[in-house]
N, C-alpha and C positions, 0 to 999 in steps of 0.2 A: 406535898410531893416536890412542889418549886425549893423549899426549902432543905428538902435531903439533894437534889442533884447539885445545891447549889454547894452545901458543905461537903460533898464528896469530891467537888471540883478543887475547892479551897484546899482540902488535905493532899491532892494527888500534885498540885503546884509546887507545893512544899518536897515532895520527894525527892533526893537527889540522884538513887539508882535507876535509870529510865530505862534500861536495855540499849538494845543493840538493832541499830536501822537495819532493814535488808540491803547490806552495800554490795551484793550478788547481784540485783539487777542496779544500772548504775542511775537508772531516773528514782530511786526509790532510796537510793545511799544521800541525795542530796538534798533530803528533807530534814529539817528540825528538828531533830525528838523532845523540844522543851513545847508539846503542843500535848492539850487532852480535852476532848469532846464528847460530851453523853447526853442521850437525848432518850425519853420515853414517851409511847404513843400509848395510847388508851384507845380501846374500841368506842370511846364516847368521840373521837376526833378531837381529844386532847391532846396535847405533846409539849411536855416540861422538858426541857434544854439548861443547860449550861458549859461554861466553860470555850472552847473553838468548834461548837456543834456546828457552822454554819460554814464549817470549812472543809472544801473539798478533799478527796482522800482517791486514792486506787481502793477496789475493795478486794481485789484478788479473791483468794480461793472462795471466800462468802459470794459468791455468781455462783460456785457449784450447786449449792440448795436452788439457784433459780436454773439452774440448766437440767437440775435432776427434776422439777418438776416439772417443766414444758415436755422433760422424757417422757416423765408420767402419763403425761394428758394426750401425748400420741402415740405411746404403746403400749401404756398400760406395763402388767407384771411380766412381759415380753422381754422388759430392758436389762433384766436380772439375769437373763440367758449370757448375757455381756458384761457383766459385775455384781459381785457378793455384796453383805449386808454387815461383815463381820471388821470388830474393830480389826488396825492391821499391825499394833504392838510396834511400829517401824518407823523412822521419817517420812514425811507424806511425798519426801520423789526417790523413795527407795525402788530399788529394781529388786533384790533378793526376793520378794515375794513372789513377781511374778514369775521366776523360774523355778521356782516349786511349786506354784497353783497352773501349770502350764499356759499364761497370759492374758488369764483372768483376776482383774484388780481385787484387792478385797473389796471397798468400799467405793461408793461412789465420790467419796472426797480429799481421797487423794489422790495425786498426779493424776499417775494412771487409770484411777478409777474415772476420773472427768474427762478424761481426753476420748475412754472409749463410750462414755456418755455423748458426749458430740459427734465422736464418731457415728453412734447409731440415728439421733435425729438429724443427724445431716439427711437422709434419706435419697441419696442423687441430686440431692440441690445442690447449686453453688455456696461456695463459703456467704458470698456479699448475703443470700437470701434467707440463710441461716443463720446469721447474726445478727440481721436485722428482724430475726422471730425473735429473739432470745431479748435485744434491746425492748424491742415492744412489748414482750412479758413483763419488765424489772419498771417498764413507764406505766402501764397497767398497774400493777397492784401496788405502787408508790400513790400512783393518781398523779405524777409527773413527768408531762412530756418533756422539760428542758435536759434530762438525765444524759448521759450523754459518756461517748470513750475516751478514755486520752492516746491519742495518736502516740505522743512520744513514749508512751509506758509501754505500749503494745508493742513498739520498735524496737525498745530497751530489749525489751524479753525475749523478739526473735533473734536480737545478736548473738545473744548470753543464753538461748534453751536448749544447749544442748543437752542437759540431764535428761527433758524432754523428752526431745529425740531420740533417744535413745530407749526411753520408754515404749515408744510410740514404734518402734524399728524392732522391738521385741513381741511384742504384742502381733504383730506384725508377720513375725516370724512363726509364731506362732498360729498362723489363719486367723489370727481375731478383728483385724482391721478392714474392712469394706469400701477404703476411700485413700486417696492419697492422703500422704502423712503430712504432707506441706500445707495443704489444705487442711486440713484438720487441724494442725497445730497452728496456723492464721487464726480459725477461729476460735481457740482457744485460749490462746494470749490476749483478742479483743476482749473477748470477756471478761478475761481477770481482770483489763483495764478500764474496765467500768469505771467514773470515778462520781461517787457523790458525796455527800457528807451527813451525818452522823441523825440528822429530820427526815431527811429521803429515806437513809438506810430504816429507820427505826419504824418510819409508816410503811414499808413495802414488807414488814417483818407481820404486819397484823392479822394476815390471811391464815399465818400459824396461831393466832392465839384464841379467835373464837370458830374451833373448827370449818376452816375453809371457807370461812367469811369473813372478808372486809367489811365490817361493823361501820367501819365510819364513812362508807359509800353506796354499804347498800350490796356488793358485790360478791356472789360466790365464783369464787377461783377453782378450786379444786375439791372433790369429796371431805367430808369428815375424815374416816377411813383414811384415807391418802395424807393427809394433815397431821394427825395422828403419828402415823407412819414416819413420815418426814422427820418432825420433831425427835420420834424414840433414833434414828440415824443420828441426828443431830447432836443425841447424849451422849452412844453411843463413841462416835466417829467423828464428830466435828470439830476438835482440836489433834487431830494425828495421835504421837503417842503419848500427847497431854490428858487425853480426854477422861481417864480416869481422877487426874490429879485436879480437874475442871471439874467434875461431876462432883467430886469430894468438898472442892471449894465452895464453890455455884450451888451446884444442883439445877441447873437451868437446861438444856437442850441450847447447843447454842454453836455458832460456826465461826474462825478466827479467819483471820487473813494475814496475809505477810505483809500487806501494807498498813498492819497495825490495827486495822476495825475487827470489832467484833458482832455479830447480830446474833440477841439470846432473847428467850420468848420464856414468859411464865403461860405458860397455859391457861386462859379464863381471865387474865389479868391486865399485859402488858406487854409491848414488845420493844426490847430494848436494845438499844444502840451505841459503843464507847469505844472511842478511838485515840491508841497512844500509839507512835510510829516505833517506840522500842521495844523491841522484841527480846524473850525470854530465850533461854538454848536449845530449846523445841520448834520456837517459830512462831508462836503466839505470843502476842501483844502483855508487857508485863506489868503494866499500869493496868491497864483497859479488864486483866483480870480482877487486877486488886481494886478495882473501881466496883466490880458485879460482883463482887464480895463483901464489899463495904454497903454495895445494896440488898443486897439479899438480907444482912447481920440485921439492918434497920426496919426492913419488911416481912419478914418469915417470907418469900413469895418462894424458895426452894421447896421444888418438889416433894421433896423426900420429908 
């Protein structure tokens, strides 16, 4: 295994197409793209690395699998009254949909669909109280407290989110919002600004790979059922309107970020971690795909 991450690294070095940074938020336009990090965990409490695994990252929208489960585990199929299940064909901070589904998201992983994710387990709590549930979920099933946000990401993003806002002022408009929008949007830009790198991300992925249990702590997080669950969204919906051209590639269950990570789970096998900062004209990571394709070709571990 040390040997397949190590030559997938070797080959993605070599590439000179890298994408394109997200220079829309401005802390995230002034990263590198000549960086690539992949790390897989094993439910034995293995994890083969290579490459800049050891280097910090924004995980952006990949928080939304961990803010759609803390949904889970405080309300259950309740949260669905608030967001569908269905891919959304669209870019993931389109509006057009929600003025034809009258401001209900499709999916809980795009824009929209996260924001009125937090909207709902906000529950009357303050933002601080609520963010610090969600931090403490992503330090649990990592099994790492030093995890941590990046203040200046988080700041970046409430300069610049107005797309956001506007999401969130629709929805809104629509009676779907329960909470101020400022406050919701606070803690939903924290989130995205998660920052860890590519060992954190890849051990906090393991709870998806042997049905709702951390194998390598001993720990159940969430139902079978619900894990399950999670993962088929994952394949679904977890690259916006890549997720078909991912599922085609991959075959994995798996979640992108605009700050270039990606977290994908073989089910019963592995959960895995790869992070290239340039992005494809969708928004996903355009290495970090051709990396989880380069692994899959070497493992049969695709689903399908």
């Amino acid at each position: 295994m040390q040997d397949i991450v190590n030559e997938i690294a070797e080959q993605i070095k070599a590439e000179t197409d890298r994408g394109k940074v997200a220079d829309y938020i401005p802390q995230l336009a002034a990263i590198d793209p000549n960086q690539f990090g992949i790390s897989i965990a094993l439910p034995t409490g293995e994890v083969f690395s290579a490459g800049d695994a050891k280097t910090l990252f924004s995980i952006q929208s990949i928080s939304k699998v961990f803010s759609l489960t803390v949904a889970l585990g405080k309300m259950g199929d309740a949260i669905w009254a608030n967001v569908g299940r269905e891919p959304s064909g669209d870019p993931f901070n389109s509006i057009i949909q929600l003025e034809h589904e009258h401001g209900i998201p499709r999916n809980p992983f795009i824009n929209a669909g996260a924001i009125a994710v937090v909207d709902a387990i906000m529950m009357g709590h303050e933002p601080k109280e609520t963010l610090a549930e969600i931090l403490r979920f992503v330090r649990f099933i990592a099994n790492d407290d030093t995890i941590a946000i990046d203040e200046k990401v988080a700041l970046s993003e409430l300069a610049t989110g107005h797309r956001n806002s506007s999401l969130a002022h629709f929805m809104a408009s629509c009676g779907r919002m329960k909470h101020s929008i400022e406050k919701v949007l606070g803690v939903y830009y924290h989130q995205c600004s998660i920052s860890m790198d590519c060992v954190q991300l890849a051990k906090s992925g393991l709870f998806l790979v042997s049905g709702g249990v951390n194998e390598s702590t001993g720990q159940r997080v969430i139902s079978e059922q619900r894990a399950r669950r999670i993962n088929s969204l994952m394949m679904m919906c977890g690259h916006y309107d890549g997720s078909g051209e991912f599922a085609y590639r991959v075959g994995l269950p798996g979640k992108s970020g605009v700050g270039g990570g990606i977290l994908a789970i073989a089910p019963g096998i592995a959960s895995i971690a790869v992070w290239s900062p340039g992005l494809d004209r969708i928004g996903n990571s355009k290495l970090g795909t051709k990396a989880l394709d380069m692994l899959v070709k070497r493992t049969s571990w695709s689903v399908f």
